[in-house]
C-alpha angles and dihedrals in degrees: 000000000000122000106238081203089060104046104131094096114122127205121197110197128180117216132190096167147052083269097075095074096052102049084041091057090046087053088047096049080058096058089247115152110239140219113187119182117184136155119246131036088228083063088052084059093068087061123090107227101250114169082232095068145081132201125204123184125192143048118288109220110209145359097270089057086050093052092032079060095037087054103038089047093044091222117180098196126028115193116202102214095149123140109297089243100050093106097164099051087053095045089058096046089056097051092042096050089046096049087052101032096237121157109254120194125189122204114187131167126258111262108214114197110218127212104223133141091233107040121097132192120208135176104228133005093263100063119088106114119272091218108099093006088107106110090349111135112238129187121205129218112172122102136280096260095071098023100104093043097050096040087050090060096043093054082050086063087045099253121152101240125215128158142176122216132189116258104266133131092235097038081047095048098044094043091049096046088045127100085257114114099251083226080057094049121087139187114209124150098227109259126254102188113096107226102022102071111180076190098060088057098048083055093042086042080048106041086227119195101183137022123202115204138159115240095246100144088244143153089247092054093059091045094056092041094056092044087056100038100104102005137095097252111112108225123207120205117186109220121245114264114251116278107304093240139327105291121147094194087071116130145198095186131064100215091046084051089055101043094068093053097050089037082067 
């Protein structure tokens, strides 16, 4: 357990998830000070104040941003608990923490494959079978970055394409300047209430065939899988990448997290 006597230690983690207020709160308990980066302001708002913490809002651009905070913050652990797709920010930290020698540690979330008729798992966005697509309704979930991109090549198959994003300035602005009909775009906050799905009505107000999501572990994921379990919707999961990079301080569990920092 953590020392109270020895409680100017300062974590920095970088959290792309749900995940990143819980373990913050756990580090707080433990009188920990606290650096949180994420990237939005509409994320910040998911974190209690607490004199003990630190937000931090915007993208940081390459591996010598990263040590210049590390050094000018004097942090002694930095957790990777970014998006599981968020394969560049990773891929900084690593180098950043390697060139300094600074502990990193990387929490994900388990990905549980699930055996369903109707679930299929694919390797990029691109890759649901062209065959049948022609005139087939398809929702897509995935984020505004890639959006434009992915519902261009699906209009070239012939799909009718449809897709909700989260209310954001960023996810708004890309989706309406995307390829996507404006009457086919919606803005819904993904649903947290088991039983009462915003997200089951947009499908059933749609008529979708298929839904394209990334296995993130989300609440959005489990909103779509539970939409899909026993219907006649086909859902399509992309697979996680492969582990960012070779850390062996990686971890599935928060107190375990926990427990390699407070055993230092």
């Amino acid at each position: 357990m953590h020392n109270s006597e020895n409680c100017h230690e300062n974590v920095w983690i970088l959290s792309g998830t749900s995940d990143g207020p819980a373990i913050v709160n756990k580090l707080l308990k433990l009188d920990y000070v606290v650096f949180v980066s994420v990237v939005t302001h509409k994320a910040s708002m998911s974190y209690s104040e607490n004199s003990k913490l630190h937000i931090i809002t915007g993208k940081l651009n390459d591996s010598r941003e990263i040590i210049d905070f590390i050094e000018k913050n004097k942090i002694n652990y930095v957790i990777d608990a970014t998006h599981p797709f968020a394969l560049i920010i990773s891929k900084n930290l690593n180098e950043a923490c390697k060139k300094i020698k600074k502990p990193l540690l990387a929490f994900e979330r388990k990905s549980e494959i699930k055996h369903s008729k109707n679930f299929n798992y694919i390797n990029g966005l691109k890759d649901i079978k062209r065959q049948g697509l022609v005139n087939k309704n398809i929702l897509l979930a995935i984020g505004s970055r890639l959006l434009n991109d992915t519902a261009s090549y699906y209009l070239e198959c012939g799909a009718n394409v449809f897709t909700r994003v989260i209310p954001t300035y960023e996810s708004i602005s890309k989706a309406f300047a995307s390829c996507i009909k404006n009457s086919n775009i919606a803005i819904l906050e993904p649903s947290k209430k088991k039983g009462n799905i915003l997200e089951k009505k947009l499908c059933d107000h749609w008529d979708i065939d298929y839904i394209l999501c990334r296995d993130s572990g989300s609440y959005a994921q489990m909103n779509w899988e539970a939409i899909v379990y026993g219907s006649d919707i086909n859902l399509f999961l992309v697979k996680r990448p492969k582990l960012k990079f070779k850390n062996p301080l990686l971890f599935f569990d928060y107190d375990e997290l926990i427990n390699q920092i407070t055993k230092n």
